[in-house]
Backbone and ligand atoms as CSV (ligand in chain L), in Angstrom:
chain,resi,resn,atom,element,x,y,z
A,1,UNK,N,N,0.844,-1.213,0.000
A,1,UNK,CA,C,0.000,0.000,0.000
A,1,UNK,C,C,0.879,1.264,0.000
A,2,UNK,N,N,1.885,1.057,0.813
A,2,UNK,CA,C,3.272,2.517,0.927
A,2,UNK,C,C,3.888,2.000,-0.223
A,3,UNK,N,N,4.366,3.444,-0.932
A,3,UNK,CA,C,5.164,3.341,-1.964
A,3,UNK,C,C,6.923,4.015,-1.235
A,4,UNK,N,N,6.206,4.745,-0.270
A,4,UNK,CA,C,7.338,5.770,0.173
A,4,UNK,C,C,6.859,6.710,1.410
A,5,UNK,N,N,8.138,7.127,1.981
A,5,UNK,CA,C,7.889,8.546,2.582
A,5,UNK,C,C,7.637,9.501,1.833
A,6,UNK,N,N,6.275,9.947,1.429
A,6,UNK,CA,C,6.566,11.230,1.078
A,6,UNK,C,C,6.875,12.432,1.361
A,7,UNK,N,N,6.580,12.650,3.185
A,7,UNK,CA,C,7.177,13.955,3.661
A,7,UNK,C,C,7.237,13.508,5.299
A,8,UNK,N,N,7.502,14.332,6.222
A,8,UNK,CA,C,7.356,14.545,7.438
A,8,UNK,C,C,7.294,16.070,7.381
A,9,UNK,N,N,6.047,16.325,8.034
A,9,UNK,CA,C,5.684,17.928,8.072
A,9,UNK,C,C,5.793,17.982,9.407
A,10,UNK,N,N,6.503,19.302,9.959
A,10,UNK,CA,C,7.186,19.608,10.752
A,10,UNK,C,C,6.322,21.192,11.083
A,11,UNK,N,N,5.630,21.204,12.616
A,11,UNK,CA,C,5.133,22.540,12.892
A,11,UNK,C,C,6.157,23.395,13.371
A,12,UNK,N,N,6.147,25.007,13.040
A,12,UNK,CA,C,6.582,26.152,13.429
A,12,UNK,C,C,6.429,27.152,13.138
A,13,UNK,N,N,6.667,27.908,14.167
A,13,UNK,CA,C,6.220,29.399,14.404
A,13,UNK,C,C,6.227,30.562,13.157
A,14,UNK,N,N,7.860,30.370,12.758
A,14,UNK,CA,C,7.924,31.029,11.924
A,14,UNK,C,C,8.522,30.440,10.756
A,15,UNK,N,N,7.910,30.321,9.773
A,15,UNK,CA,C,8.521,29.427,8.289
A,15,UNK,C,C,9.559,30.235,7.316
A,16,UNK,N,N,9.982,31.305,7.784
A,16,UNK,CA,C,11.312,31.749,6.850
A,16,UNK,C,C,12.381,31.120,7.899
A,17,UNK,N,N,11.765,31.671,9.365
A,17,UNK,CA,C,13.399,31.419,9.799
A,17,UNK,C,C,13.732,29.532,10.119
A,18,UNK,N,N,12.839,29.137,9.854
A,18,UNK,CA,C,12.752,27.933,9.931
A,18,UNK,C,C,13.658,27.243,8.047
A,19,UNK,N,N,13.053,27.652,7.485
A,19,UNK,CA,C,13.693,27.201,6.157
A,19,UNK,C,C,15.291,27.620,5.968
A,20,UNK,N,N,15.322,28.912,6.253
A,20,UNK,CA,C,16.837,29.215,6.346
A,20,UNK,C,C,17.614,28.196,7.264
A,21,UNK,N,N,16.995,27.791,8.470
A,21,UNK,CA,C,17.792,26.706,9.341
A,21,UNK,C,C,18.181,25.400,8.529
A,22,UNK,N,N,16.774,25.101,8.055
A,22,UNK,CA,C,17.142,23.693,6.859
A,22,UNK,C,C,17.835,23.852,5.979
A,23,UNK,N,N,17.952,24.853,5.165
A,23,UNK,CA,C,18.647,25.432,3.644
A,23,UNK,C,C,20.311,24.940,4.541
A,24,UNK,N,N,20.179,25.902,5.836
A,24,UNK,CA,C,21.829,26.356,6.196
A,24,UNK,C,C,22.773,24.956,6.741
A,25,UNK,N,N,21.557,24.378,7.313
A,25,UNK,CA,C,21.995,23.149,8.415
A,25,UNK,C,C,22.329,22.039,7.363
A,26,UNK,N,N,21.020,21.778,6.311
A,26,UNK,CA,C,21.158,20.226,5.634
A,26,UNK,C,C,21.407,20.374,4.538
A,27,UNK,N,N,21.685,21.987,4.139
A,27,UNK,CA,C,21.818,22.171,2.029
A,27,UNK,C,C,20.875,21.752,1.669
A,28,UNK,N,N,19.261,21.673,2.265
A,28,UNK,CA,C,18.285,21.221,1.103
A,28,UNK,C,C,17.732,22.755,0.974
A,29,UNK,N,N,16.783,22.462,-0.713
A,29,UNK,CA,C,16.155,23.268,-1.111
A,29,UNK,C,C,14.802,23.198,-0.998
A,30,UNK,N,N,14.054,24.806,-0.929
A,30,UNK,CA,C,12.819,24.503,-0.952
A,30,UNK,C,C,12.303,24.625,-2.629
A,31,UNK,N,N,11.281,23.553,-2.638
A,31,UNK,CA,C,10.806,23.237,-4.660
A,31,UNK,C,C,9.901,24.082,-4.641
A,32,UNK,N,N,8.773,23.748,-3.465
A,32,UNK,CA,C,7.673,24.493,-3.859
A,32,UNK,C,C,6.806,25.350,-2.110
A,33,UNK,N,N,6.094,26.142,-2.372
A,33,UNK,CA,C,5.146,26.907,-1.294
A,33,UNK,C,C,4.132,27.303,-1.669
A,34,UNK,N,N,3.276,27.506,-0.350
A,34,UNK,CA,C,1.896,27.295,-1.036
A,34,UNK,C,C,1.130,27.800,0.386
A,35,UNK,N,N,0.247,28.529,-0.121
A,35,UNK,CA,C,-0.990,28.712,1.419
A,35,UNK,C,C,-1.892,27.973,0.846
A,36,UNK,N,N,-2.207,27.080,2.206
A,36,UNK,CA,C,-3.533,25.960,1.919
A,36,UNK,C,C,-4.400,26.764,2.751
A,37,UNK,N,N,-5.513,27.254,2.479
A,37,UNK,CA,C,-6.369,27.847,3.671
A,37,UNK,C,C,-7.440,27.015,4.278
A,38,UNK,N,N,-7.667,25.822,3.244
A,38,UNK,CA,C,-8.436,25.190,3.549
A,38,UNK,C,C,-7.821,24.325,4.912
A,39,UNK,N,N,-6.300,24.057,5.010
A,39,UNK,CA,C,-5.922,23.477,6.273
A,39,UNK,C,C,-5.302,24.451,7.288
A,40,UNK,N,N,-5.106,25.489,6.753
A,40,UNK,CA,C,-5.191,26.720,7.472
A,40,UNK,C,C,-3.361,26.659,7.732
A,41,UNK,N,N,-2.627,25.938,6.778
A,41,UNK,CA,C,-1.119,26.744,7.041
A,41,UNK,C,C,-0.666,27.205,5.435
A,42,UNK,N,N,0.451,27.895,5.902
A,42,UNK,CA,C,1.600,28.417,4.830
A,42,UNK,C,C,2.791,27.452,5.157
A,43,UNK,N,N,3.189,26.641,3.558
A,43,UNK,CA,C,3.872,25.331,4.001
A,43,UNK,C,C,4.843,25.910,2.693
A,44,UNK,N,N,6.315,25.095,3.188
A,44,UNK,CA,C,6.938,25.056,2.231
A,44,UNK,C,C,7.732,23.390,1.953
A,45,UNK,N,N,8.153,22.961,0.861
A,45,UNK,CA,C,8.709,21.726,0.725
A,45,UNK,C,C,10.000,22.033,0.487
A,46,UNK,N,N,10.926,21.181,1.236
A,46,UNK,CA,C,12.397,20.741,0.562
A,46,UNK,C,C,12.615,19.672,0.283
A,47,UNK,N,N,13.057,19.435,-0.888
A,47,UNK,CA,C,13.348,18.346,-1.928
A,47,UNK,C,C,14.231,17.742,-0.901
A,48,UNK,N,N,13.966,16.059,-0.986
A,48,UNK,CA,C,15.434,14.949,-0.247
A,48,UNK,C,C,15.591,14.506,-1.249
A,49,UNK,N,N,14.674,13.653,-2.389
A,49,UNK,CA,C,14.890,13.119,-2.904
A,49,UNK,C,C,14.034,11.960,-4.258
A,50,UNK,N,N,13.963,11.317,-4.909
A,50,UNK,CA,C,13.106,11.105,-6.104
A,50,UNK,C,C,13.101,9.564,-5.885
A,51,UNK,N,N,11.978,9.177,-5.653
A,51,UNK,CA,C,12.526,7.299,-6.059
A,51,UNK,C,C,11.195,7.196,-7.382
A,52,UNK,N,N,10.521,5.576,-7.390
A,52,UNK,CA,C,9.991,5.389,-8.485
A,52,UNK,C,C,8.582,5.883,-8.239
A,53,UNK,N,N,7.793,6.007,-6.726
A,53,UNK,CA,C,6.310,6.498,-7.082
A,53,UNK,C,C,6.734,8.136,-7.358
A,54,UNK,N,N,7.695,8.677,-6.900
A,54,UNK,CA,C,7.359,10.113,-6.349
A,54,UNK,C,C,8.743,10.848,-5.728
A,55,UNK,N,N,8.728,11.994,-4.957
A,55,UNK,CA,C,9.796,12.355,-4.448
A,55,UNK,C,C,9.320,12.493,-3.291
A,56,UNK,N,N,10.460,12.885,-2.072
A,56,UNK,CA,C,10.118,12.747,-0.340
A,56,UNK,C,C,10.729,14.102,-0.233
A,57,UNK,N,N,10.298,14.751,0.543
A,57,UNK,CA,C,10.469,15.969,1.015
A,57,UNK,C,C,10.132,15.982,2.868
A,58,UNK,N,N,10.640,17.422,3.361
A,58,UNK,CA,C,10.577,17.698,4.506
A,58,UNK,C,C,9.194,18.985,4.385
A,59,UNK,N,N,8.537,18.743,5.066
A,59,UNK,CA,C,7.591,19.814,5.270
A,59,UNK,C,C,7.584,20.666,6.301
A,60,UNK,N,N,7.863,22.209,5.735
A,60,UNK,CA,C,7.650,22.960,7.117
A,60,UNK,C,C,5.975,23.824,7.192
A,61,UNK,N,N,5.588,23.667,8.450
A,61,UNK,CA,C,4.095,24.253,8.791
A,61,UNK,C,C,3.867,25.570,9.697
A,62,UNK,N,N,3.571,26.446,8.928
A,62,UNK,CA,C,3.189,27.198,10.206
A,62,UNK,C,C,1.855,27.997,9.710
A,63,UNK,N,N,0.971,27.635,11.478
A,63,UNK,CA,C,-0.251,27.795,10.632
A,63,UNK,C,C,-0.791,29.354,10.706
A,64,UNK,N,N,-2.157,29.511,9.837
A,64,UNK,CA,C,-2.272,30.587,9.701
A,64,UNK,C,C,-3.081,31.291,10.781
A,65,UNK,N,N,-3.514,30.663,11.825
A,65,UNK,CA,C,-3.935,31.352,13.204
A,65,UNK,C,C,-3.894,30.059,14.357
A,66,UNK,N,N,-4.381,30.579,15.509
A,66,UNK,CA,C,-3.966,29.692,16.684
A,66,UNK,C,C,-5.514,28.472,16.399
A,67,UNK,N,N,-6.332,29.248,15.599
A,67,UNK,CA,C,-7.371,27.948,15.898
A,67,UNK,C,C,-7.961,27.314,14.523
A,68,UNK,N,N,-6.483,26.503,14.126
A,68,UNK,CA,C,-6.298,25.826,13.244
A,68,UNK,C,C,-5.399,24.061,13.669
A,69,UNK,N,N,-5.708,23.547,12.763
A,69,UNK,CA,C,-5.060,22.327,13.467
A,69,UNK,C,C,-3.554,22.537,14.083
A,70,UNK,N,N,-2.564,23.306,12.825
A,70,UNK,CA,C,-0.930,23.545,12.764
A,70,UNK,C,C,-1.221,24.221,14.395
A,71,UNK,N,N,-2.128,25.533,14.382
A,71,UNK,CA,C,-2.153,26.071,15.761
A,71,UNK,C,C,-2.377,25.219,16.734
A,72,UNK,N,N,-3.541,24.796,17.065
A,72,UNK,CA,C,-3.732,23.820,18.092
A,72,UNK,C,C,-2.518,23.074,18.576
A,73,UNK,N,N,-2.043,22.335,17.410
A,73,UNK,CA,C,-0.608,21.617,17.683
A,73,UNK,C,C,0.786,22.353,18.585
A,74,UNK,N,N,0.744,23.445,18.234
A,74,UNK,CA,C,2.034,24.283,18.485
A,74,UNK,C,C,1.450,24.541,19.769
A,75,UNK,N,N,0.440,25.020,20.059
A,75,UNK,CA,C,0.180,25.817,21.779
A,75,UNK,C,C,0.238,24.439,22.686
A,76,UNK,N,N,-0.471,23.191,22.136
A,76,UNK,CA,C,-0.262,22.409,23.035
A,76,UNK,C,C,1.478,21.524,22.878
A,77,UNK,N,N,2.015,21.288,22.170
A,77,UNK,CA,C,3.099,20.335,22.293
A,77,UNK,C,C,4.194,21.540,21.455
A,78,UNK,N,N,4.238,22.673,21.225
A,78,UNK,CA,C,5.252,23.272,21.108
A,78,UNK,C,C,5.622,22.449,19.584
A,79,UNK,N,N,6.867,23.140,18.468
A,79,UNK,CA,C,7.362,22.848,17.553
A,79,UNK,C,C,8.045,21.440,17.403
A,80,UNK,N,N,7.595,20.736,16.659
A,80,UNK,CA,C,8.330,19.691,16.074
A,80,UNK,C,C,7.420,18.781,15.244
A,81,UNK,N,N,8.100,17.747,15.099
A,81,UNK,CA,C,7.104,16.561,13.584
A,81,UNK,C,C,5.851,16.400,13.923
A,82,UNK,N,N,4.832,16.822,13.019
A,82,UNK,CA,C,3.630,17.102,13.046
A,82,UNK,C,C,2.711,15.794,12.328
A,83,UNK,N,N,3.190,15.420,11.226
A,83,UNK,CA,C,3.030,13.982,10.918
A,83,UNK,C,C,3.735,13.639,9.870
A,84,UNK,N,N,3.178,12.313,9.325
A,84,UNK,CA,C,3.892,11.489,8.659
A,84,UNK,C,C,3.108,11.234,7.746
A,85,UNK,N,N,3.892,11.677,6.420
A,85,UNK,CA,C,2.659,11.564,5.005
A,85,UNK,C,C,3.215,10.135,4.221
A,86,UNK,N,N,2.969,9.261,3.773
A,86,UNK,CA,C,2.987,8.256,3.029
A,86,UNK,C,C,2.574,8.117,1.716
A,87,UNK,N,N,3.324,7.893,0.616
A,87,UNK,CA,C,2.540,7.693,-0.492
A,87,UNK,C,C,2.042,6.741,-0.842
A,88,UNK,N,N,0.748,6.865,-1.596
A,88,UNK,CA,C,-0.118,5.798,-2.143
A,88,UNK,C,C,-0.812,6.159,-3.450
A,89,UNK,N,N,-0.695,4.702,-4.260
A,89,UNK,CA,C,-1.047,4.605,-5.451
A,89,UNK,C,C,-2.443,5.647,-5.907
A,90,UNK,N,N,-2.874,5.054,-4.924
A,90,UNK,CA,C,-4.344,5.750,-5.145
A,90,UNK,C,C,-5.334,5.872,-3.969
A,91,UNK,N,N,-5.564,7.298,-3.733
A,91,UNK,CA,C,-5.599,7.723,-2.287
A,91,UNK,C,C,-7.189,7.171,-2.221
A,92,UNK,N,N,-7.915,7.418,-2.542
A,92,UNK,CA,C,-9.492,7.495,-2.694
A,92,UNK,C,C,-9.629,5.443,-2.263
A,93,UNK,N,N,-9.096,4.403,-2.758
A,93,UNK,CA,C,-8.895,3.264,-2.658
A,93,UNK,C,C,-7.831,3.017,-1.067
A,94,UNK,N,N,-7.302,3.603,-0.799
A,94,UNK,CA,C,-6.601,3.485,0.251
A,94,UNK,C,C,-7.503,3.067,1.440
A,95,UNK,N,N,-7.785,4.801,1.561
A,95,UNK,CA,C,-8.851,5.047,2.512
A,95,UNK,C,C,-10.005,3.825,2.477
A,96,UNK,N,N,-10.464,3.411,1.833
A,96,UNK,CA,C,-11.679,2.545,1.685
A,96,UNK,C,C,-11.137,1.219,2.629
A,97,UNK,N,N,-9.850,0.742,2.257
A,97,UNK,CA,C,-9.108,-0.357,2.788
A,97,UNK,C,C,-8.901,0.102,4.014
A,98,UNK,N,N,-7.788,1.321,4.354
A,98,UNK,CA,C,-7.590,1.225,5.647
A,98,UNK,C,C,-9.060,1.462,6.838
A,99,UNK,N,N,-10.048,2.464,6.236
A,99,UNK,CA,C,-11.276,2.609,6.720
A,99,UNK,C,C,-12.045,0.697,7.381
A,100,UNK,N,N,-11.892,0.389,6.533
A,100,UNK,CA,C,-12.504,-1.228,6.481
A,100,UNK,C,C,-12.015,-1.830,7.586
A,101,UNK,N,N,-10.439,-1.596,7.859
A,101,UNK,CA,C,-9.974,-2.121,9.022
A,101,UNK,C,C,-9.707,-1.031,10.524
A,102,UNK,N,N,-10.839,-0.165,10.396
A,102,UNK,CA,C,-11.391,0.176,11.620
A,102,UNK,C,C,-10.862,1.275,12.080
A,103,UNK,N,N,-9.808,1.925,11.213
A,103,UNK,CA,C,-9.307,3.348,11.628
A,103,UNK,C,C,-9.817,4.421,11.385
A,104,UNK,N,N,-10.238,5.311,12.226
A,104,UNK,CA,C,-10.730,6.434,11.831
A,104,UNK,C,C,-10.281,7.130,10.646
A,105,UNK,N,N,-11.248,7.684,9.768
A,105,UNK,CA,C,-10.945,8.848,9.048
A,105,UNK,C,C,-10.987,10.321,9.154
A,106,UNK,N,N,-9.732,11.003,9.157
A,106,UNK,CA,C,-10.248,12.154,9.311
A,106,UNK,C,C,-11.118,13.058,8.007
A,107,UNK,N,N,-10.822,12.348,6.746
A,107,UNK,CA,C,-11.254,12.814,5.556
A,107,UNK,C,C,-11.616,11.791,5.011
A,108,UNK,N,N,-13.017,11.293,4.509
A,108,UNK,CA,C,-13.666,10.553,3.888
A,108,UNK,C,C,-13.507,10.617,2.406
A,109,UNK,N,N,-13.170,11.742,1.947
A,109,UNK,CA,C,-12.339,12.073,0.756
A,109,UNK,C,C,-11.323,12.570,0.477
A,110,UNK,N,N,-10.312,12.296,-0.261
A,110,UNK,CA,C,-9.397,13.639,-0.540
A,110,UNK,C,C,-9.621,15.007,-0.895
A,111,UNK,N,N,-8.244,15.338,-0.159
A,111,UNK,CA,C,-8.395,17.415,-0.304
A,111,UNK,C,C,-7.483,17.487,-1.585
A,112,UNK,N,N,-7.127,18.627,-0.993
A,112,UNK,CA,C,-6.158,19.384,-2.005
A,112,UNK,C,C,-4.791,19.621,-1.127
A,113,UNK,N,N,-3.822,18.722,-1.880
A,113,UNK,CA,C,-2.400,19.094,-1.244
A,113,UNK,C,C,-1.584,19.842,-1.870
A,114,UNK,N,N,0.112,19.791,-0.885
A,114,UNK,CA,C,1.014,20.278,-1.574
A,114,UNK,C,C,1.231,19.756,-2.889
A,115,UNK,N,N,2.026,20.641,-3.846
A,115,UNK,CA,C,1.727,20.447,-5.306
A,115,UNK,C,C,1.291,19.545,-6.364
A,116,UNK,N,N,-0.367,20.184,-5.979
A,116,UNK,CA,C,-0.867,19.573,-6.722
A,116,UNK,C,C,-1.452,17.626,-6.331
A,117,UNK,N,N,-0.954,17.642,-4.797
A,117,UNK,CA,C,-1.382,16.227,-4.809
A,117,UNK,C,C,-2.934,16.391,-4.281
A,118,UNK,N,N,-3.432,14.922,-3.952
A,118,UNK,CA,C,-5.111,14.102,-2.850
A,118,UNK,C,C,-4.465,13.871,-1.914
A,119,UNK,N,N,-4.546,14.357,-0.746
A,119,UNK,CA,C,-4.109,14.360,0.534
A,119,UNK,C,C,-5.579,13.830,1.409
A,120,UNK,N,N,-5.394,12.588,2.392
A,120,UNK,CA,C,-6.433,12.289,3.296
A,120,UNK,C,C,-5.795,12.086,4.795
A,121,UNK,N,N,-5.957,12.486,5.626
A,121,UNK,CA,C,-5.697,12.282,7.167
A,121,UNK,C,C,-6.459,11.257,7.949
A,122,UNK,N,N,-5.513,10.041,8.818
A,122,UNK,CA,C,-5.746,9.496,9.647
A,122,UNK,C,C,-5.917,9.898,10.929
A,123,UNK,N,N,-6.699,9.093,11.810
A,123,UNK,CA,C,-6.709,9.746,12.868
A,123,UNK,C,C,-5.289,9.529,14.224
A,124,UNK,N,N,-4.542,10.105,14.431
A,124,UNK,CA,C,-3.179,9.942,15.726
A,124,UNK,C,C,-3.581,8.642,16.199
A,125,UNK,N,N,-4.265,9.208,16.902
A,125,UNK,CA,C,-4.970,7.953,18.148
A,125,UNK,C,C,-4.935,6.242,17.566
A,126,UNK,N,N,-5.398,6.113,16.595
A,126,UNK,CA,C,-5.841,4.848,15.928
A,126,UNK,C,C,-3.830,4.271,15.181
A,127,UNK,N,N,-3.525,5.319,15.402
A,127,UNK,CA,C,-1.947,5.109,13.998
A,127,UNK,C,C,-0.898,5.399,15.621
A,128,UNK,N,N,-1.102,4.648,16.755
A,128,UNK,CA,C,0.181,4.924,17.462
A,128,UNK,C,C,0.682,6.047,17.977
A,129,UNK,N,N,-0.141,7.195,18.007
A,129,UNK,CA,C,-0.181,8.372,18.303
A,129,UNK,C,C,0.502,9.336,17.249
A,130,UNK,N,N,0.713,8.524,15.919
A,130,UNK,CA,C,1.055,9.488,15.365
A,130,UNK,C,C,0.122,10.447,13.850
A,131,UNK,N,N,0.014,11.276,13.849
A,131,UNK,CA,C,-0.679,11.953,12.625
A,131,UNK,C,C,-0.448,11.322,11.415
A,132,UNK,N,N,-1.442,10.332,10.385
A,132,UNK,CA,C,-0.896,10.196,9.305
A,132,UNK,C,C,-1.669,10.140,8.223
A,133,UNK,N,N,-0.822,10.632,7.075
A,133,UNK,CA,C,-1.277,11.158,6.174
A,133,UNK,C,C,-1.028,10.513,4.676
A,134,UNK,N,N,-1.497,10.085,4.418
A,134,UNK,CA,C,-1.597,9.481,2.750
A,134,UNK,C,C,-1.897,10.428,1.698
A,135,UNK,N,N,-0.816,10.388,0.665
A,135,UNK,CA,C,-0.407,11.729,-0.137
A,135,UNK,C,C,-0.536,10.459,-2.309
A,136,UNK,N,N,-1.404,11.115,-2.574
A,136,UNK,CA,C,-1.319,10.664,-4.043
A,136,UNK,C,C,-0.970,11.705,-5.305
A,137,UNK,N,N,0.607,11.889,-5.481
A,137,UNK,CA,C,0.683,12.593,-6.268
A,137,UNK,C,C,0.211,12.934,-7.628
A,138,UNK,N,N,0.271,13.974,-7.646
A,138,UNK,CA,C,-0.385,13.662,-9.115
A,138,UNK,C,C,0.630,13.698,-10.503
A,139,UNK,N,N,-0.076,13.282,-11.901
A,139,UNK,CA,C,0.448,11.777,-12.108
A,139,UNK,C,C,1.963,12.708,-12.749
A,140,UNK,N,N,1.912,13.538,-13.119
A,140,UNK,CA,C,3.265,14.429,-13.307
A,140,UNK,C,C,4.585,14.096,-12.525
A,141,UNK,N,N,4.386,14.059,-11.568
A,141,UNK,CA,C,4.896,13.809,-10.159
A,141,UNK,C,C,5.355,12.120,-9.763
A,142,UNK,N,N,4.228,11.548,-10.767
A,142,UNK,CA,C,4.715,9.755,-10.226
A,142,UNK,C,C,5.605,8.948,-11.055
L,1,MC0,C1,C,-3.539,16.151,17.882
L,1,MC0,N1,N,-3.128,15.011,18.453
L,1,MC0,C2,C,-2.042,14.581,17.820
L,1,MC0,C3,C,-1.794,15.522,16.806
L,1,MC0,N2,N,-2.738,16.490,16.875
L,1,MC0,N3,N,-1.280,13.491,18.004
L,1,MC0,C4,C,-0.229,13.348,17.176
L,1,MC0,N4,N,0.080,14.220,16.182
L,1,MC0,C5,C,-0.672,15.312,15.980
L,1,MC0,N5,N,-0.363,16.165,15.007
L,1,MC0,C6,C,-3.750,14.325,19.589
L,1,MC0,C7,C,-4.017,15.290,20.739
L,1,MC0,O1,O,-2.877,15.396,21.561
L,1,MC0,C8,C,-5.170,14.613,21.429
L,1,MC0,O2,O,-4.691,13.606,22.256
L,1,MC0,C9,C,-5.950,13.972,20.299
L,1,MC0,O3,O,-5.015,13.844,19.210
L,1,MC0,C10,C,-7.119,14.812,19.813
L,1,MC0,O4,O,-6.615,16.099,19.593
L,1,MC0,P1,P,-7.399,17.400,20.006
L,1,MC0,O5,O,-6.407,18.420,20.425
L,1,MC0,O6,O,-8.464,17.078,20.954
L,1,MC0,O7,O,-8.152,17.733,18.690
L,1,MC0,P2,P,-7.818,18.734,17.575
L,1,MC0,O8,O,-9.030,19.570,17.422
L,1,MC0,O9,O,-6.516,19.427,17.795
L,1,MC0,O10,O,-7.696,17.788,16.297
L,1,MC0,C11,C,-6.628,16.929,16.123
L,1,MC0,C12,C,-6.753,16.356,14.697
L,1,MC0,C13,C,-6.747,17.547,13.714
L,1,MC0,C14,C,-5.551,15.412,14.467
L,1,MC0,C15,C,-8.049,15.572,14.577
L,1,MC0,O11,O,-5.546,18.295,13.888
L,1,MC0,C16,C,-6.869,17.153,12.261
L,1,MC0,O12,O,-7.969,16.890,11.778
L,1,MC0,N6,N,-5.731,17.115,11.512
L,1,MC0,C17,C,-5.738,16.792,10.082
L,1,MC0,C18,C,-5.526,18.017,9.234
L,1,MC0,C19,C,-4.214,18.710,9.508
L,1,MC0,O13,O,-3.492,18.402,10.466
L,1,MC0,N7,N,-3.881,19.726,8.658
L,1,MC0,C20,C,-2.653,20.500,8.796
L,1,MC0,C21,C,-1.593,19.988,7.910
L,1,MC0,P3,P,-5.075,13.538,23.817
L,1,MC0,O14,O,-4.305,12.366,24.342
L,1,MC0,O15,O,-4.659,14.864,24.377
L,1,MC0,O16,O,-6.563,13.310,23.814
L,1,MC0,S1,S,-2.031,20.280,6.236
L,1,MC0,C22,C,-0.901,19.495,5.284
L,1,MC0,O17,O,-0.018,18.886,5.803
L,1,MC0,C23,C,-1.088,19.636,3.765
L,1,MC0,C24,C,-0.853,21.075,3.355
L,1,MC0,C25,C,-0.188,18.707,2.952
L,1,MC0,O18,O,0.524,17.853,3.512
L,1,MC0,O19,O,-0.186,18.828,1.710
């Protein structure tokens, strides 16, 4: 069902001085940025790397007010990995499977992701406490 990591999105406060840390610390670049309002942050990606579904990137989050998920996250547990996105063939079929075996959904359908992908959210609780996220690029991208 995983093809790959596609990202680990990472919450913080402030997303320039945060990218300059990554640019300075690991030499990665950011490819692409984007305000999602519908999830309520301003995100940027840095490229790690390309395999055969897709490429994996680092995601930085910072959201666009305190009563948004990115917010919620930061006031209660302060900055760091926010979740874990996974790629899959085909997001809409995923969900149906992992749904079947009893995990909450946070999205019964896909949204709209970073560039250009179907992004659906699991629920923490059900995934080990951690946030996760199934990412279907689109097909440019695969
Ligand atoms: C909350 N919890 C988490 C968590 N956020 N656990 C692990 N990782 C996280 N990121 C835990 C809380 O500590 C709490 O546990 C329980 O889950 C319920 O949380 P809550 O505080 O009561 O509820 P909310 O209102 O904060 O909602 C949490 C929930 C929400 C995960 C349902 O944030 C959500 O629907 N997230 C999906 C959308 C999202 O995160 N969008 C932003 C990234 P306790 O033990 O205290 O009960 S958008 C994105 O990333 C896009 C742009 C992309 O990738 O392309």
């Amino acid at each position: 069902m995983f093809m790959r990591i596609d990202h680990v999105g990472i919450a913080c406060h402030d997303l320039e001085e945060k990218i300059a840390f990554f640019e300075r610390t690991f030499e990665l670049t950011v490819v692409a940025r984007e305000v999602n309002e519908e999830q309520g942050v301003k995100e940027a990606m840095l490229h790690i790397a390309d395999g055969e579904g897709g490429g994996s990137y680092i995601q930085l989050l910072e959201p666009l007010g305190p009563d948004t998920p990115v917010g919620k996250f930061l006031a209660k547990r302060g900055e760091g990995v926010h979740h874990v996105a996974f790629g899959v063939p085909d997001v809409t079929q995923a969900l149906q499977e992992i749904g079947g075996r009893g995990i909450r959904l946070l999205d019964e359908k896909p949204r709209h992701g970073s560039m250009g992908s179907s992004i659906a959210f699991l629920h923490p609780k059900d995934v080990g406490g951690m946030l996760t996220e199934l990412v279907q690029a689109p097909e440019r991208r695969a």
